[in-house]
BANU-224076 format. One line per field, with one value per atom (N, C-alpha, C): atom name; residue number from 1; residue in three letters; y, z, x. Coordinates in pm, whole numbers, m for minus. Last residue first. Example, Ala and Ser with C-alpha at 12.3 -4.5 7.8 and 13.67 -1.06 7.14 Angstrom:
BANU-224076
atom: N CA C N CA C;
n: 2 2 2 1 1 1;
res: SER SER SER ALA ALA ALA;
py: m225 m106 3 m569 m450 m330;
pz: 708 714 787 780 780 780;
px: 1285 1367 1290 1319 1230 1320;
END
This chain:
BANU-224076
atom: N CA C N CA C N CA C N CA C N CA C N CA C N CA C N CA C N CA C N CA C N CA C N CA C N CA C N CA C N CA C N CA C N CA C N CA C N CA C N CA C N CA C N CA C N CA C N CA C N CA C N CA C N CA C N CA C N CA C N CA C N CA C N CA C N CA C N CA C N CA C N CA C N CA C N CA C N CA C N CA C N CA C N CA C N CA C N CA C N CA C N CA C N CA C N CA C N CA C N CA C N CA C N CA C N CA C N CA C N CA C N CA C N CA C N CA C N CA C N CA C N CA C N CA C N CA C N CA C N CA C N CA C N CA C N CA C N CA C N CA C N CA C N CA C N CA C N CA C N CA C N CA C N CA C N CA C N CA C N CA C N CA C N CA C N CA C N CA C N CA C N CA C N CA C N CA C N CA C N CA C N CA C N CA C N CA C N CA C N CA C N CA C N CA C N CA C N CA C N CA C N CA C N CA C N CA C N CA C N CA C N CA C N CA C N CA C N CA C N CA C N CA C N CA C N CA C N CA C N CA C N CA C N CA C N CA C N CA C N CA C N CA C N CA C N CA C N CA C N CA C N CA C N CA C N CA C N CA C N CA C N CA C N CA C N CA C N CA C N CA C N CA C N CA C N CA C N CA C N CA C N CA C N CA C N CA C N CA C N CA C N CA C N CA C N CA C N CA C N CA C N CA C N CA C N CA C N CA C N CA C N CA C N CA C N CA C N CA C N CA C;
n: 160 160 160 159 159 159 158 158 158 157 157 157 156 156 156 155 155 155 154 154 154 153 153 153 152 152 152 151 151 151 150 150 150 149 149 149 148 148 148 147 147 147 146 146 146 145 145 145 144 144 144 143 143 143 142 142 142 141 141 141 140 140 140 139 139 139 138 138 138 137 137 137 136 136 136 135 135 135 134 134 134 133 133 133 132 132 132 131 131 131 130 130 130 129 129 129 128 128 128 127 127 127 126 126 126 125 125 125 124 124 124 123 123 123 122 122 122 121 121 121 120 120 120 119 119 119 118 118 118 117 117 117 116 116 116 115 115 115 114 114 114 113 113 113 112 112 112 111 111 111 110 110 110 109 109 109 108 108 108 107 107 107 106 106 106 105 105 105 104 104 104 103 103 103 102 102 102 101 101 101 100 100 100 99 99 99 98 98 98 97 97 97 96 96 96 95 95 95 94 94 94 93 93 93 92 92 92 91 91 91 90 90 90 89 89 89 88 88 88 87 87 87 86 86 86 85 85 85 84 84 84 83 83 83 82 82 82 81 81 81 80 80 80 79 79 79 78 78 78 77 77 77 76 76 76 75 75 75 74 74 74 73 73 73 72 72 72 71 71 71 70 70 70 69 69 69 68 68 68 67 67 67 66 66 66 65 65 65 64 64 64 63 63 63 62 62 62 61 61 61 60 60 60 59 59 59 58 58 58 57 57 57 56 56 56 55 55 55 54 54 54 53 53 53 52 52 52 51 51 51 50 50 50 49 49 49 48 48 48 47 47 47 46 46 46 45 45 45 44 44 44 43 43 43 42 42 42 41 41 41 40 40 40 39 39 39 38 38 38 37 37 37 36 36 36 35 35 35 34 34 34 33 33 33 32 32 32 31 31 31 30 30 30 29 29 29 28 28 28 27 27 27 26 26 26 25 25 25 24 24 24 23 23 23 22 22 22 21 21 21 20 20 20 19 19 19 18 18 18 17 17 17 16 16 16 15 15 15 14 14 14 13 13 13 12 12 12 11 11 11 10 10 10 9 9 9 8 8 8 7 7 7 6 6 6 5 5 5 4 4 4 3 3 3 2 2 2 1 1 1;
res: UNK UNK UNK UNK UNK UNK UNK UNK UNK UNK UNK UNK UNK UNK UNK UNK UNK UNK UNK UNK UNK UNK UNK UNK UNK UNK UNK UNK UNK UNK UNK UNK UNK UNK UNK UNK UNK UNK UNK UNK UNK UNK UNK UNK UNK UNK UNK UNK UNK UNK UNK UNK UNK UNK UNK UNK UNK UNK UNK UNK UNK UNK UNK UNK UNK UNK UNK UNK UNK UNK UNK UNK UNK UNK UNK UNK UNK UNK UNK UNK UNK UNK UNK UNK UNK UNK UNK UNK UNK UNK UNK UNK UNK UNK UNK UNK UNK UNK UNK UNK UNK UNK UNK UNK UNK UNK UNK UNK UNK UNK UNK UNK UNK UNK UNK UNK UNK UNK UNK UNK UNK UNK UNK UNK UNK UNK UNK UNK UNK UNK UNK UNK UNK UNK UNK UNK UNK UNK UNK UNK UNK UNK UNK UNK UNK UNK UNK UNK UNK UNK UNK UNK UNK UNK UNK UNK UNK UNK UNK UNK UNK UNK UNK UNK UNK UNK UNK UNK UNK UNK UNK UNK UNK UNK UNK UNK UNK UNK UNK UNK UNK UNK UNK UNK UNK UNK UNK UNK UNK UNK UNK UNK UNK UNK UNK UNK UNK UNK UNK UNK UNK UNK UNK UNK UNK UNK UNK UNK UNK UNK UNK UNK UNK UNK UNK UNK UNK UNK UNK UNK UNK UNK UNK UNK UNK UNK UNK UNK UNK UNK UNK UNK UNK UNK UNK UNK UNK UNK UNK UNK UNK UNK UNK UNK UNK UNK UNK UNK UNK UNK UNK UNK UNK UNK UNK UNK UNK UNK UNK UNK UNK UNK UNK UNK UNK UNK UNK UNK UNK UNK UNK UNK UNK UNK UNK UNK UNK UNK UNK UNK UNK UNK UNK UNK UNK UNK UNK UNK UNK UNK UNK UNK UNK UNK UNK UNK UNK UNK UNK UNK UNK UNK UNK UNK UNK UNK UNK UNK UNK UNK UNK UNK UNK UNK UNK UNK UNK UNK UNK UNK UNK UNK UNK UNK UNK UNK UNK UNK UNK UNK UNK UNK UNK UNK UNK UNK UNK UNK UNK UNK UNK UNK UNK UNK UNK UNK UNK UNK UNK UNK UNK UNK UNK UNK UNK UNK UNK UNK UNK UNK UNK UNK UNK UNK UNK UNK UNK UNK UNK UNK UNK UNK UNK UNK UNK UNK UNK UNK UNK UNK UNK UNK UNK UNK UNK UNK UNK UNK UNK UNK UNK UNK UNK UNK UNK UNK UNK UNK UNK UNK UNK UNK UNK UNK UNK UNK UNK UNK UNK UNK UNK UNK UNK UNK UNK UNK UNK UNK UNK UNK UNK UNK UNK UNK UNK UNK UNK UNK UNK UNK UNK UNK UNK UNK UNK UNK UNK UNK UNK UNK UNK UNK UNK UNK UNK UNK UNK UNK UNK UNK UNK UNK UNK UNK UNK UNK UNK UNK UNK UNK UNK UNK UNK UNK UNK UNK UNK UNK UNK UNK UNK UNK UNK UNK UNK UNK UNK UNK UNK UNK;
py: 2973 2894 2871 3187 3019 2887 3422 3364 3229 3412 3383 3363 3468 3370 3286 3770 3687 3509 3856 3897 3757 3851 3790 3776 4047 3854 3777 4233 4210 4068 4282 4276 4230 4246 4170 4180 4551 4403 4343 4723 4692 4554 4669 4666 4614 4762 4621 4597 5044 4961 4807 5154 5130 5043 4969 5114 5049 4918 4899 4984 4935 5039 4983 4853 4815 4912 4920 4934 4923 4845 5000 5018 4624 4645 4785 4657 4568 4574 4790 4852 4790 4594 4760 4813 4487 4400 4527 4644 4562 4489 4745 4813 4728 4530 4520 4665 4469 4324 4435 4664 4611 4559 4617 4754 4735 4393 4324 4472 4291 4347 4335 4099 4084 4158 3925 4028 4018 3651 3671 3832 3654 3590 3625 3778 3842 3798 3617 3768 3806 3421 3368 3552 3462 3455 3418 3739 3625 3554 3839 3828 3700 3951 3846 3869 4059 4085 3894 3927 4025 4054 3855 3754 3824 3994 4018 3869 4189 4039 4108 4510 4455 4330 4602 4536 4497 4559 4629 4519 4437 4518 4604 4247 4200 4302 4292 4326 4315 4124 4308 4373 3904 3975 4142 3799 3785 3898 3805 3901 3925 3607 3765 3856 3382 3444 3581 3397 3402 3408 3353 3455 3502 3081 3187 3305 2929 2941 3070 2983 3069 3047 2879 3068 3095 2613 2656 2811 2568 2570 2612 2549 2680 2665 2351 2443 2598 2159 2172 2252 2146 2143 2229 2041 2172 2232 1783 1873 2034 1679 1698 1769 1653 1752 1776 1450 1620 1715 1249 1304 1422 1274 1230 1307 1205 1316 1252 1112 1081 1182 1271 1190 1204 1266 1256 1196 1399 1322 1331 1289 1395 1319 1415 1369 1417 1405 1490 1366 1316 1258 1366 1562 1478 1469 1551 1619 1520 1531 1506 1544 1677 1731 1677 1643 1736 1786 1426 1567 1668 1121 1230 1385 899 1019 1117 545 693 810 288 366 557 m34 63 190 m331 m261 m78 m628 m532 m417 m842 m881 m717 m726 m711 m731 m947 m871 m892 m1047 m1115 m981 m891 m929 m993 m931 m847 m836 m1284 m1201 m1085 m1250 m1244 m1186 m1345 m1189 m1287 m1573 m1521 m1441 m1580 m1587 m1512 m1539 m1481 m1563 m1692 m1699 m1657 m1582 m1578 m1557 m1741 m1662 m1671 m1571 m1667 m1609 m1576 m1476 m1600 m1675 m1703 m1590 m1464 m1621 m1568 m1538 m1450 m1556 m1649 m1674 m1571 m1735 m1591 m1582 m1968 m1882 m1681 m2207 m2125 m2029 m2566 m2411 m2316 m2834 m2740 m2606 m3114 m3028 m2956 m3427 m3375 m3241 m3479 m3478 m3452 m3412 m3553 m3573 m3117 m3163 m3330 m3095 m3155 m3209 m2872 m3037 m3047 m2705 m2728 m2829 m2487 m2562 m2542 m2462 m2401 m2530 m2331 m2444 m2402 m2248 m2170 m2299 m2318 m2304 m2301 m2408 m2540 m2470 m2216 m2205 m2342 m1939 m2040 m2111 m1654 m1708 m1864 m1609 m1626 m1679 m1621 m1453 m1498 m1853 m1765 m1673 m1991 m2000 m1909 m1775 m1786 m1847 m1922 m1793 m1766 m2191 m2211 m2007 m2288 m2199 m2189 m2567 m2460 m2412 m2767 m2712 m2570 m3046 m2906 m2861;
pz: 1685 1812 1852 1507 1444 1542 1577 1575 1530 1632 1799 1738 1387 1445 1553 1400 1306 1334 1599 1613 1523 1527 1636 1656 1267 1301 1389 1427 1341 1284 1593 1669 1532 1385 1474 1540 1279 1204 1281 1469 1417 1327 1522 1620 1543 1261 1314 1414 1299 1176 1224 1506 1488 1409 1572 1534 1514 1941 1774 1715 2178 2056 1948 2411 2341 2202 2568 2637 2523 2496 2495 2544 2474 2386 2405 2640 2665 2615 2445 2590 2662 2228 2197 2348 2376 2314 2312 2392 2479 2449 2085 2266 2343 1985 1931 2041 2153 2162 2086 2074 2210 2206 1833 1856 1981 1822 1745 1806 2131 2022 1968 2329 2253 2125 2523 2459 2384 2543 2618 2588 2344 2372 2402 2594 2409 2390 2791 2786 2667 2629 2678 2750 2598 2481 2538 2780 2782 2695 2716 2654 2634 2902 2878 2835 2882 2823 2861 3002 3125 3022 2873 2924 3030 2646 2581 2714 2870 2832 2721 2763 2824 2778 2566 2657 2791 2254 2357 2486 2006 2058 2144 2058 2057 2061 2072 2211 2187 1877 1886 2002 1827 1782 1830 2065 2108 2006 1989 2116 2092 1821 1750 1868 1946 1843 1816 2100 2166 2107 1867 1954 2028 1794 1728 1777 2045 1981 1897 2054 2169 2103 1770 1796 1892 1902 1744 1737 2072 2093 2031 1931 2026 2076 1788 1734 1828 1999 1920 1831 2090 2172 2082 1869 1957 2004 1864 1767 1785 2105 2075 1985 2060 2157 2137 1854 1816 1976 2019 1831 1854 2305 2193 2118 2561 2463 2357 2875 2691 2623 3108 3045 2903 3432 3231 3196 3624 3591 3403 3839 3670 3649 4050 4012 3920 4195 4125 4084 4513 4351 4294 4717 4621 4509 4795 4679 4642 5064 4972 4926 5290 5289 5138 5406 5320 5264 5563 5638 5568 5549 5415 5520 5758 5668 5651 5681 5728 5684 5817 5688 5753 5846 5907 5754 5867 5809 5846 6093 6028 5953 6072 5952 5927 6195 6223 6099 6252 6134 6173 6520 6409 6337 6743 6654 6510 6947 6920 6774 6899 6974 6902 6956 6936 6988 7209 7092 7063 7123 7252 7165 7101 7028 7081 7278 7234 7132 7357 7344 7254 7489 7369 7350 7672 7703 7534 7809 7759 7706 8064 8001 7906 8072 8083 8008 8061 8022 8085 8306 8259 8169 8315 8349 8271 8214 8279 8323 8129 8019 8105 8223 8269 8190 8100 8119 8169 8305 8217 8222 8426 8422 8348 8364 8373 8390 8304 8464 8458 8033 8092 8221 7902 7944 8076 7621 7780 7815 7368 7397 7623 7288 7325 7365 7350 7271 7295 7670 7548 7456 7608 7635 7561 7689 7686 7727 7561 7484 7545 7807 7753 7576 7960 7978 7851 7770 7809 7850 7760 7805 7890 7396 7531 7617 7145 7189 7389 7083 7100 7147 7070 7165 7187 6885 7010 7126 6649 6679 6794 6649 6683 6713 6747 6690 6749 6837 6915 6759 6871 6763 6828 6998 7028 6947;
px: 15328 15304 15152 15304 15321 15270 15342 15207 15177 15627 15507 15397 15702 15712 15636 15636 15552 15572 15763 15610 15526 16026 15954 15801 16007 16044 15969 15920 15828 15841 16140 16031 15941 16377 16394 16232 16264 16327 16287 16347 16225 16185 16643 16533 16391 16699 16759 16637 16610 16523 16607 16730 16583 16549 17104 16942 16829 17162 17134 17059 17209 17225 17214 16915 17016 17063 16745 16920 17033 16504 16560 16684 16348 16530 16531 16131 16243 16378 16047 16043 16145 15972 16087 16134 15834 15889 16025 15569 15624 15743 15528 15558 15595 15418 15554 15601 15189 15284 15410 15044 15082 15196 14955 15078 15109 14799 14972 15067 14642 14681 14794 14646 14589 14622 14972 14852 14801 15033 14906 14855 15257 15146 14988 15459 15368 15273 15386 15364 15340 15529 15411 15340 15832 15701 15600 15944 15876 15767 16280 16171 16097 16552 16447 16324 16878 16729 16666 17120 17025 16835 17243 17167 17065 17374 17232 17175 17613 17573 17413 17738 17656 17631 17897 17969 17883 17767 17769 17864 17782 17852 17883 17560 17705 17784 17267 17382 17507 17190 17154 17204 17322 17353 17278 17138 17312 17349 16880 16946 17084 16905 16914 16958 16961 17062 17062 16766 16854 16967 16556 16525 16660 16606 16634 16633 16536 16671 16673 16268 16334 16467 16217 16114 16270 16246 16319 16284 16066 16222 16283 15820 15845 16051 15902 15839 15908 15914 16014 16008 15662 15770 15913 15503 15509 15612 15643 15629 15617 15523 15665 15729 15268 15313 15432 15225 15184 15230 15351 15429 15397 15345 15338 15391 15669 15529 15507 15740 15717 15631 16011 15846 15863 16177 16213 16050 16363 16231 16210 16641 16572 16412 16823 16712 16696 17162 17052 16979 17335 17264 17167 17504 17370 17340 17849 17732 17653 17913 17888 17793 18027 17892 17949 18274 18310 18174 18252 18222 18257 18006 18124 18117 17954 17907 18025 17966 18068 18000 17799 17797 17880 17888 17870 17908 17727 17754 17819 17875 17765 17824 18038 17946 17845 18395 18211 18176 18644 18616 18445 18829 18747 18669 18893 18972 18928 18741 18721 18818 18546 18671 18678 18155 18288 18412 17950 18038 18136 17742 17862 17895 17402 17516 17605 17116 17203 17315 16814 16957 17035 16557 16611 16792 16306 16449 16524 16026 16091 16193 15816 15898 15977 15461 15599 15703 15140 15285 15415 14974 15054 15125 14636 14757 14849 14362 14387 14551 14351 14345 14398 14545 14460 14474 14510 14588 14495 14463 14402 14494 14606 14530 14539 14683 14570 14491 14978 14879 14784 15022 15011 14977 14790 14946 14873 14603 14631 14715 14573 14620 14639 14293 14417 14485 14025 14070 14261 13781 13919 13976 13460 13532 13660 13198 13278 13471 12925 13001 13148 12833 12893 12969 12749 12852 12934 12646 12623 12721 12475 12610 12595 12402 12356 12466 12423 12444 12374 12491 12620 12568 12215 12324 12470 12131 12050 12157 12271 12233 12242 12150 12298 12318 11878 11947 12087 11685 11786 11904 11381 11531 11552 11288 11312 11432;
END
């Protein structure tokens, strides 16, 4: 008669139900339903109060120390970096000519901002040099410096 080892686990038998474990020297059996035992975890006596604490203790600054800054820093390739440094070289120059078409005014040239990605994003070239003039209308320089400078700019942004 062959008996499936299957057939016996999914049945309650009792000769499976046996515990595994060493047998204490009187002979009897642990009882699986039993509470355990509390068991006792011996301390280490304090110390004298005089002896120097191993723990750490950390002071918080009430002057509200100044947090570490974070920088996240990444790699570009060659042809992005190139870009990069393309369009950096347009906004440097850009932030020279401001400086000069404001310098004699006693207004900063930090208040103009001209967004090359707005020029950019118009389509037409009489757009783009309106938008641009609309922006330098504070500034006294004359027209033809002005006009200069927007037709620089104009021709540079198409490099990007």
């Amino acid at each position: 008669k062959l008996i499936l080892l299957d057939s016996l686990l999914q049945e309650n038998n009792p000769l499976l139900k046996m515990e595994v474990g060493h047998t204490p020297q009187n002979g009897s059996y642990h009882d699986p339903t039993a509470l355990p035992t509390k068991r006792h975890i011996h301390k280490p006596p304090t110390s004298n109060p005089n002896t120097p604490s191993k723990a750490v203790n950390f002071t918080i600054n009430p002057d509200g120390e100044k947090k570490r800054e974070k920088y996240l820093t990444a790699k570009y390739g060659a042809h992005q970096m190139a870009l990069i440094r393309k369009r950096l070289k347009v906004e440097m120059w850009m932030f020279d000519q401001l400086q000069e078409l404001y310098e004699s005014e006693t207004e900063s040239s930090n208040d103009v901002d001209i967004d090359l990605d707005e020029v950019l994003d118009i389509e037409d070239e009489n757009q783009r040099k309106k938008f641009i003039r609309d922006i330098l209308t504070d500034s006294k320089s004359s027209k033809e410096i002005i006009n200069k400078f927007v037709d620089d700019l104009l021709e540079r942004a198409k490099t990007l």
